[in-house]
Biopython code that builds the backbone (N, CA, C, O; Angstrom):
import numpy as np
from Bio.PDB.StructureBuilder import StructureBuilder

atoms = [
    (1, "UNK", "N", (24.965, 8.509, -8.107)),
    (1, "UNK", "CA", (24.434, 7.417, -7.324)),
    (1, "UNK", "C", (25.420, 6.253, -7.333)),
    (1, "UNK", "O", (26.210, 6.233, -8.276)),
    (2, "UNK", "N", (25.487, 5.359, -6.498)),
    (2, "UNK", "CA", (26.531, 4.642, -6.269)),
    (2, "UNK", "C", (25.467, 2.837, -6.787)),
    (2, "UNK", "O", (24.250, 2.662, -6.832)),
    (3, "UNK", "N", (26.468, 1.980, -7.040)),
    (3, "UNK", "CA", (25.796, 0.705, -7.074)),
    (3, "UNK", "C", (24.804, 0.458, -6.334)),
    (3, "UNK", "O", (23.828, 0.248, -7.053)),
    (4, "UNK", "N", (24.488, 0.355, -4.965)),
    (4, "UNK", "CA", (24.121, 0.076, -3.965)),
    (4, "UNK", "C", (22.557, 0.699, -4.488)),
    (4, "UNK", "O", (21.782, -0.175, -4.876)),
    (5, "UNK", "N", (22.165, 1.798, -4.516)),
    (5, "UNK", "CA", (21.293, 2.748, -4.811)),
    (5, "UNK", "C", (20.521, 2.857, -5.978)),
    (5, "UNK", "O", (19.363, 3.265, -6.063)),
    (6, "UNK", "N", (21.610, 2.269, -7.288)),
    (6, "UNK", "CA", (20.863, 2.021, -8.462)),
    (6, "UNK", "C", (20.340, 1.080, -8.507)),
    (6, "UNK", "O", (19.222, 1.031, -9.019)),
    (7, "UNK", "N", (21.020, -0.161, -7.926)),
    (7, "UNK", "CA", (20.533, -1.842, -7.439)),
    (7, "UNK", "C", (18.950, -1.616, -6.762)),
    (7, "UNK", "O", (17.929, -2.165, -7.177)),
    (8, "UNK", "N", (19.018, -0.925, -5.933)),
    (8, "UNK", "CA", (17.743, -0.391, -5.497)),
    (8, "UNK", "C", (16.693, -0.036, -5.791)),
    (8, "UNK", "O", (15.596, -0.442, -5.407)),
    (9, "UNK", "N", (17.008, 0.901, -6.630)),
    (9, "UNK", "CA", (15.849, 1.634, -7.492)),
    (9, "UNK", "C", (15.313, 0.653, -8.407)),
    (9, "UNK", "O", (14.124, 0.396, -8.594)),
    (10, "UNK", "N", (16.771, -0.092, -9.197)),
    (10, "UNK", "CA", (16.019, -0.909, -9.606)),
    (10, "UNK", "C", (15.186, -2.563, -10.014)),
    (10, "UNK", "O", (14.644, -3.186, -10.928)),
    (11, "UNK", "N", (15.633, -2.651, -8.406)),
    (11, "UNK", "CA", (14.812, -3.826, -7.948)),
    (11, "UNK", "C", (13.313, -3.437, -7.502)),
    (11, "UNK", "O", (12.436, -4.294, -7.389)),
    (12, "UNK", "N", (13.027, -1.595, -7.177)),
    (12, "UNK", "CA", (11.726, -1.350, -6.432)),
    (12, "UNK", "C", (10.756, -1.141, -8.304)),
    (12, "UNK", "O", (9.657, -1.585, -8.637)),
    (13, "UNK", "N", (11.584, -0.454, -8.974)),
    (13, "UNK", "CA", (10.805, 0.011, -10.342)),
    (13, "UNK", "C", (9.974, -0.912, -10.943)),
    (13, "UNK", "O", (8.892, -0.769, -11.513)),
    (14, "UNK", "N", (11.074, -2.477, -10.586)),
    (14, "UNK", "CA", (10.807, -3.276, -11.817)),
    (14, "UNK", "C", (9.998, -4.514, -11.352)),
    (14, "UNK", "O", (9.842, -5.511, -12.057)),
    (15, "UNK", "N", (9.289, -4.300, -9.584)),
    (15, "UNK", "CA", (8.427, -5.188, -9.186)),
    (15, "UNK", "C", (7.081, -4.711, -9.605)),
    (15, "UNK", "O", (6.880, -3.687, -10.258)),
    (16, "UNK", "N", (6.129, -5.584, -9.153)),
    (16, "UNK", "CA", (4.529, -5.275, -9.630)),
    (16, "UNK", "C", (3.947, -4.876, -8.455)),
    (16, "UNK", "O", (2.735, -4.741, -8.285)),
    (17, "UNK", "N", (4.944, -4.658, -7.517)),
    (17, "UNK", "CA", (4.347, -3.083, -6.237)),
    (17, "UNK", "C", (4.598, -2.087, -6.391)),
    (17, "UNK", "O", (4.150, -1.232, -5.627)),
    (18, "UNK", "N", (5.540, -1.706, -7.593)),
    (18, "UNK", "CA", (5.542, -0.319, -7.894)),
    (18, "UNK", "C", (3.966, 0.925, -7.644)),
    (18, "UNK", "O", (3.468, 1.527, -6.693)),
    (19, "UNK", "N", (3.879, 0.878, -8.111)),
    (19, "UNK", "CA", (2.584, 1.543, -8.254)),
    (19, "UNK", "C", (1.696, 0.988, -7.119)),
    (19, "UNK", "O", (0.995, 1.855, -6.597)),
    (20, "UNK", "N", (1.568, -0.229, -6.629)),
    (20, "UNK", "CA", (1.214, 0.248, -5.004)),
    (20, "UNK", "C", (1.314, 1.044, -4.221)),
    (20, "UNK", "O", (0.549, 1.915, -3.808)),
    (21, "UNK", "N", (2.929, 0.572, -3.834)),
    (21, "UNK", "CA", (4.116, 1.182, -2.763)),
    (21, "UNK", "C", (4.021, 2.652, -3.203)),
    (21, "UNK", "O", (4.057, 3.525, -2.336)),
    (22, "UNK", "N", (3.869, 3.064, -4.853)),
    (22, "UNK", "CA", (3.554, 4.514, -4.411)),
    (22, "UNK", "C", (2.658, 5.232, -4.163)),
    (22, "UNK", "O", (2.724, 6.435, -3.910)),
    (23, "UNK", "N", (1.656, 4.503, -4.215)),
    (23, "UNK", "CA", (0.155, 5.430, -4.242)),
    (23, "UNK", "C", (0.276, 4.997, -1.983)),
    (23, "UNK", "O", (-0.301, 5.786, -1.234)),
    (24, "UNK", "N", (0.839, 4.097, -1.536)),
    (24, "UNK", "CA", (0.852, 4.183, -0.698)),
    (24, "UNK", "C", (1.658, 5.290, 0.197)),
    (24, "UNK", "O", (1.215, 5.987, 1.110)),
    (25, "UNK", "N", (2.964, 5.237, -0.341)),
    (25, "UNK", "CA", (3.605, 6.721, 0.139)),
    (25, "UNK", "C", (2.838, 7.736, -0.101)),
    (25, "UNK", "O", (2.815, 8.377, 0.950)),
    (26, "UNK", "N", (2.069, 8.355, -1.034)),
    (26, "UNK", "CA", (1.275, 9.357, -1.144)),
    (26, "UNK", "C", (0.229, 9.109, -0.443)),
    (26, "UNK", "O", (-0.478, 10.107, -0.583)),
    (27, "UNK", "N", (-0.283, 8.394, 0.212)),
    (27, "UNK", "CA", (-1.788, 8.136, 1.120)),
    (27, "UNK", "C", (-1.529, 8.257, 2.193)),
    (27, "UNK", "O", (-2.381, 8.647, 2.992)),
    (28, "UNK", "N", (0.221, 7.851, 2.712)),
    (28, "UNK", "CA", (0.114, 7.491, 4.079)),
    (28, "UNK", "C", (1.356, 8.387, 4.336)),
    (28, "UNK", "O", (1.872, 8.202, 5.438)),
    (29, "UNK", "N", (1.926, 9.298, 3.563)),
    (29, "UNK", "CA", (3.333, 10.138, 3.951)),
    (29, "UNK", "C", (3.435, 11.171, 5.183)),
    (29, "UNK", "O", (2.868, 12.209, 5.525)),
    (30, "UNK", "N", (4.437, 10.354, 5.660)),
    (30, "UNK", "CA", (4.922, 11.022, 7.099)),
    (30, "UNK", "C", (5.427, 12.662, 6.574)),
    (30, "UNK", "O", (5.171, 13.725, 7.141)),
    (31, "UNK", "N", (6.103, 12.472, 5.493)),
    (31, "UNK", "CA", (5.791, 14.172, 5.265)),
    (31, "UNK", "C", (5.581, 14.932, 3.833)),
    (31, "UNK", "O", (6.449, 14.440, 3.112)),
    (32, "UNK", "N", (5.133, 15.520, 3.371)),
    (32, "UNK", "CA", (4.713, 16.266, 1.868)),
    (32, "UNK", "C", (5.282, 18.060, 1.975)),
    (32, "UNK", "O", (4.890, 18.931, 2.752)),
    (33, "UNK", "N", (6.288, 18.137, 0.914)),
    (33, "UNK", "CA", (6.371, 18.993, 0.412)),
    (33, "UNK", "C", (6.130, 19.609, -1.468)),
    (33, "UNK", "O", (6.020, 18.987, -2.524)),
    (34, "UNK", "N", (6.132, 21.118, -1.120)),
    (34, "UNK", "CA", (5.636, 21.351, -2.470)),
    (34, "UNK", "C", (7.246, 21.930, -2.975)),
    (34, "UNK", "O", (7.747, 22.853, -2.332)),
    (35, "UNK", "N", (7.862, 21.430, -3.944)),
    (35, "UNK", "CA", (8.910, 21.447, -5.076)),
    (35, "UNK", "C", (8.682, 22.051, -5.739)),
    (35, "UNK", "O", (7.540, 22.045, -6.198)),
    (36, "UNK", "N", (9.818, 23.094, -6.263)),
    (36, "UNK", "CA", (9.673, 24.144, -7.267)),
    (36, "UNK", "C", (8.709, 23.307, -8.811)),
    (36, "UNK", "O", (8.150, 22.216, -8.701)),
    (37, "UNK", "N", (8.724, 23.967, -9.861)),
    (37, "UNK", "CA", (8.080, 23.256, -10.960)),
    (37, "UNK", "C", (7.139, 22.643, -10.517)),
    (37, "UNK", "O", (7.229, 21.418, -10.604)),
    (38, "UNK", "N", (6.085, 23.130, -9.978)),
    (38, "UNK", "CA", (4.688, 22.339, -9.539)),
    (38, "UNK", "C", (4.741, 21.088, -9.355)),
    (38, "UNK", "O", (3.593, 20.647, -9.308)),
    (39, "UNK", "N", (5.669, 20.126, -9.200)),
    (39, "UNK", "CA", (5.075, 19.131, -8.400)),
    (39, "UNK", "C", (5.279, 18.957, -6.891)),
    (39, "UNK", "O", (5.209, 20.062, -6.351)),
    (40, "UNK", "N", (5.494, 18.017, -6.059)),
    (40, "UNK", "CA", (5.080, 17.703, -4.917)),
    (40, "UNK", "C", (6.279, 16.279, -4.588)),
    (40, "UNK", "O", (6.931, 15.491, -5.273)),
    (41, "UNK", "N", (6.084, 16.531, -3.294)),
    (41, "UNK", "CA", (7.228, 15.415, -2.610)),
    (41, "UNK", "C", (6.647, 14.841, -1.760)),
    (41, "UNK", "O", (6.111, 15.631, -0.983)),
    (42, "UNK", "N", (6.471, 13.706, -1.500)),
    (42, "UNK", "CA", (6.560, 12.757, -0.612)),
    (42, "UNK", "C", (6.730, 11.942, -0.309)),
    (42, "UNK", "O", (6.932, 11.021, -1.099)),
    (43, "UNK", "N", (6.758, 11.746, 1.190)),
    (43, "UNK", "CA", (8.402, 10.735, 1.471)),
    (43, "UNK", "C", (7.499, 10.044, 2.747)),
    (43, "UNK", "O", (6.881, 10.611, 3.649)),
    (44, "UNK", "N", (7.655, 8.741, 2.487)),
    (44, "UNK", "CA", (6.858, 7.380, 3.452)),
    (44, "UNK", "C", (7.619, 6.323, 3.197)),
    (44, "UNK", "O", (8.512, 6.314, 2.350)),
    (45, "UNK", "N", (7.173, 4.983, 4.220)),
    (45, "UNK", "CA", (8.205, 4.254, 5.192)),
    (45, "UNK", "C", (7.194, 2.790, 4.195)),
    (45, "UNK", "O", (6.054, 2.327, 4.240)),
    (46, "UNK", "N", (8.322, 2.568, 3.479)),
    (46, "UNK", "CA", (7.579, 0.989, 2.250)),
    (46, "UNK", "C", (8.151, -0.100, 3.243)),
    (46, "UNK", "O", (9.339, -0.116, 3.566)),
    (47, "UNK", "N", (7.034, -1.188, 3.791)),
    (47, "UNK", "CA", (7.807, -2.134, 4.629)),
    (47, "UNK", "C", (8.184, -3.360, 3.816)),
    (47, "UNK", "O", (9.003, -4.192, 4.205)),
    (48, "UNK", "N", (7.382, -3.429, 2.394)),
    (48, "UNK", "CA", (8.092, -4.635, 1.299)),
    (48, "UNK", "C", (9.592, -4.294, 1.357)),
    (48, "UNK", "O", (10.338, -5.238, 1.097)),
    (49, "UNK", "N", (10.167, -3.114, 1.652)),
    (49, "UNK", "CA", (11.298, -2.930, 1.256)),
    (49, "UNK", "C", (12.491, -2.468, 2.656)),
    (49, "UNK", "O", (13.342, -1.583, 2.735)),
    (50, "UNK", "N", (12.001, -3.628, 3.690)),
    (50, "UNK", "CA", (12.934, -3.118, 5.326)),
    (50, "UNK", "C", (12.332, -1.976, 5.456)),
    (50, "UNK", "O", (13.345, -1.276, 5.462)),
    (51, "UNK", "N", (11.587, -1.335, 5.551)),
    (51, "UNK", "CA", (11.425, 0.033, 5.963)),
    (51, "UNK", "C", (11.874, 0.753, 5.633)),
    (51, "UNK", "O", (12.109, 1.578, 6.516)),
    (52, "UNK", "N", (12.207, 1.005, 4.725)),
    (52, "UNK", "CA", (13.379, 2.377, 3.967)),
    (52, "UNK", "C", (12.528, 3.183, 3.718)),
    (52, "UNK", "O", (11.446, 2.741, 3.333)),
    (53, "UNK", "N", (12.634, 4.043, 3.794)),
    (53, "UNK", "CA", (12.177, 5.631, 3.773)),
    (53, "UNK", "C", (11.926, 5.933, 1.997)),
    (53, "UNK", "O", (13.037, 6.088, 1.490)),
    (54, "UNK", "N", (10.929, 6.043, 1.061)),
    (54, "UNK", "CA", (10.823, 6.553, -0.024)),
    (54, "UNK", "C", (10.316, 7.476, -0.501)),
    (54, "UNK", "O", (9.137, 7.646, -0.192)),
    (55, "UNK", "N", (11.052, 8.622, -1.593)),
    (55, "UNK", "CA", (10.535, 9.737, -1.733)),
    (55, "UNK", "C", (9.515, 9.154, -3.403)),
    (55, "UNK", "O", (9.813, 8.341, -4.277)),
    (56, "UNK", "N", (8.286, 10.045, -3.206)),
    (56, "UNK", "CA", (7.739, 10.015, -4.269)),
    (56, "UNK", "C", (7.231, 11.162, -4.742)),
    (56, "UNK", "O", (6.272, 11.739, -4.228)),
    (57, "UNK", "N", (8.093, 11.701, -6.140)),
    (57, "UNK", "CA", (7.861, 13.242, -6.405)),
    (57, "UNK", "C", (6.567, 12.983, -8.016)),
    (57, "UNK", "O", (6.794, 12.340, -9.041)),
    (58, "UNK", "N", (5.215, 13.808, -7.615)),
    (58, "UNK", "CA", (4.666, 13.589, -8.388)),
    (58, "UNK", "C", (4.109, 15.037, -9.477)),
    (58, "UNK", "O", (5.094, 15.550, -10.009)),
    (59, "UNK", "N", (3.158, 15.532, -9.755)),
    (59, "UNK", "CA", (3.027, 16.344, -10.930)),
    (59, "UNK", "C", (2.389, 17.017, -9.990)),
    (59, "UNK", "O", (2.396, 16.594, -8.834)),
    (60, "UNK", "N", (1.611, 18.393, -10.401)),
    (60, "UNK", "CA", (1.144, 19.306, -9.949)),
    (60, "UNK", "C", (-0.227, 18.947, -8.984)),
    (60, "UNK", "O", (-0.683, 19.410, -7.938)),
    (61, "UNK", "N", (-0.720, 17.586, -10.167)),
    (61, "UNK", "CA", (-1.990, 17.202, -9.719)),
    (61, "UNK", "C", (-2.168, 15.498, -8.445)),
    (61, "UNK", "O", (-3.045, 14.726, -8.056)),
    (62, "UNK", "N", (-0.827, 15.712, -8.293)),
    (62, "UNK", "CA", (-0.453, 14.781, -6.709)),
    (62, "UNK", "C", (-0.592, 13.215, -6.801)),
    (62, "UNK", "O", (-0.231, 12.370, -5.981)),
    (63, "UNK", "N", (-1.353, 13.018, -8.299)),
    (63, "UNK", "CA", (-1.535, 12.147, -9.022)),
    (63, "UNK", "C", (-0.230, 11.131, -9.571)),
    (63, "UNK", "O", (0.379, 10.195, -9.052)),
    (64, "UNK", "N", (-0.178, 11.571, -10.399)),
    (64, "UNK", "CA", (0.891, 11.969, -11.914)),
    (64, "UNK", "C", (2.448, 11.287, -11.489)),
    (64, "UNK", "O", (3.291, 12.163, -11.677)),
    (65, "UNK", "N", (2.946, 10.287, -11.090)),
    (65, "UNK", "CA", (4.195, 9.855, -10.440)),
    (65, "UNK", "C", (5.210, 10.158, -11.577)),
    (65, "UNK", "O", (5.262, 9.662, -12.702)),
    (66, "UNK", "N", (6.186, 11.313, -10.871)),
    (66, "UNK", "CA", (7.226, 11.956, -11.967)),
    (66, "UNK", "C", (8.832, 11.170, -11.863)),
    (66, "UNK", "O", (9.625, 10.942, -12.776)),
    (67, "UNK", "N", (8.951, 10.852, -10.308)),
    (67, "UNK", "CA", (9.672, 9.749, -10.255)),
    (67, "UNK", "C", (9.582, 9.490, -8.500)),
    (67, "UNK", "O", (9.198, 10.403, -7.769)),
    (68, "UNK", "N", (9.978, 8.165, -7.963)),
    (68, "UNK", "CA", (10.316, 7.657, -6.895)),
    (68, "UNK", "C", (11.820, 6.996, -6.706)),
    (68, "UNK", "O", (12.646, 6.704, -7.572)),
    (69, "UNK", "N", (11.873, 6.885, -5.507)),
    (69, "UNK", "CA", (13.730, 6.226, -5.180)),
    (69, "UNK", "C", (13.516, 6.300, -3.531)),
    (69, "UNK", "O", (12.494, 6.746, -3.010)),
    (70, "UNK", "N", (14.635, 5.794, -2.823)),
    (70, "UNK", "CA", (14.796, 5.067, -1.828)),
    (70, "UNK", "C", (15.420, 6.735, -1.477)),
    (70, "UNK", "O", (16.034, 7.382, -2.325)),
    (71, "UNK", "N", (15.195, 7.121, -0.420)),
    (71, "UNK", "CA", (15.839, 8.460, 0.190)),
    (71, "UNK", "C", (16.340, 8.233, 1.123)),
    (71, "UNK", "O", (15.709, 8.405, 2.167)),
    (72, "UNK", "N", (18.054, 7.618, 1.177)),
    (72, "UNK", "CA", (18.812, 7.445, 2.403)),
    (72, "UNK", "C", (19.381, 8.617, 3.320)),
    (72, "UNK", "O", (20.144, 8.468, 4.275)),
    (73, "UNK", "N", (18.824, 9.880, 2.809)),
    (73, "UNK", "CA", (19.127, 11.192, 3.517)),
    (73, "UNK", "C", (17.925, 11.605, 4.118)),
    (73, "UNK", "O", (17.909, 12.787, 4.461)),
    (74, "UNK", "N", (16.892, 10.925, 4.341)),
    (74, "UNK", "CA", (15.580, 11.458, 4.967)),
    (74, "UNK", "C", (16.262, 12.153, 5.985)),
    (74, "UNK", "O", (17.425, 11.977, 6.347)),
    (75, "UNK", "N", (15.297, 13.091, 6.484)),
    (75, "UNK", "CA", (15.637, 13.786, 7.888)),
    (75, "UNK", "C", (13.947, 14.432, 8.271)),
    (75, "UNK", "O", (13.416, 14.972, 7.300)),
    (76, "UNK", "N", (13.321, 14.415, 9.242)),
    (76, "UNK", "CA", (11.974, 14.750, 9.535)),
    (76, "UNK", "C", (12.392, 16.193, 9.786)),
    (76, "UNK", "O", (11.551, 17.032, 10.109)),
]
sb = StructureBuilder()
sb.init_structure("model")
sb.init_model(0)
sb.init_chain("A")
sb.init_seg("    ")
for serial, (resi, resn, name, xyz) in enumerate(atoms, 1):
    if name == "N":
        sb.init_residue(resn, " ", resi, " ")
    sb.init_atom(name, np.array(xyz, "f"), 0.0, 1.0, " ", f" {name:<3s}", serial, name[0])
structure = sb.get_structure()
């Protein structure tokens, strides 16, 4: 990961919308996939943050946030 990206991550980790912004990508994700090792992907549009596209990969039980980050390679 380059500066730009870690700066990112961790300006989104270390606000008190964390855990909003992700239960919102998981409520409102433009798309969900299922990831080897039982958890789950999904990837939605956070507007606290310009609209950037964020993936949020969670546990088996869709719950469980295993990690999130800014996904500048989205592709629908």
């Amino acid at each position: 990961m380059n500066q730009y990206t870690n700066t990112l991550i961790h300006q989104y980790t270390t606000t008190p919308i964390y855990q909003y912004t992700n239960n919102k990508v998981i409520e409102h994700a433009i798309k969900i996939e299922k990831q080897e090792g039982n958890r789950w992907r999904f990837w939605g549009i956070v507007e606290e943050f310009d609209n950037k596209v964020f993936r949020v990969v969670t546990l088996e039980d869709k719950i469980t946030i295993h990690n999130a980050f800014p996904d500048r390679g989205f592709k629908e």
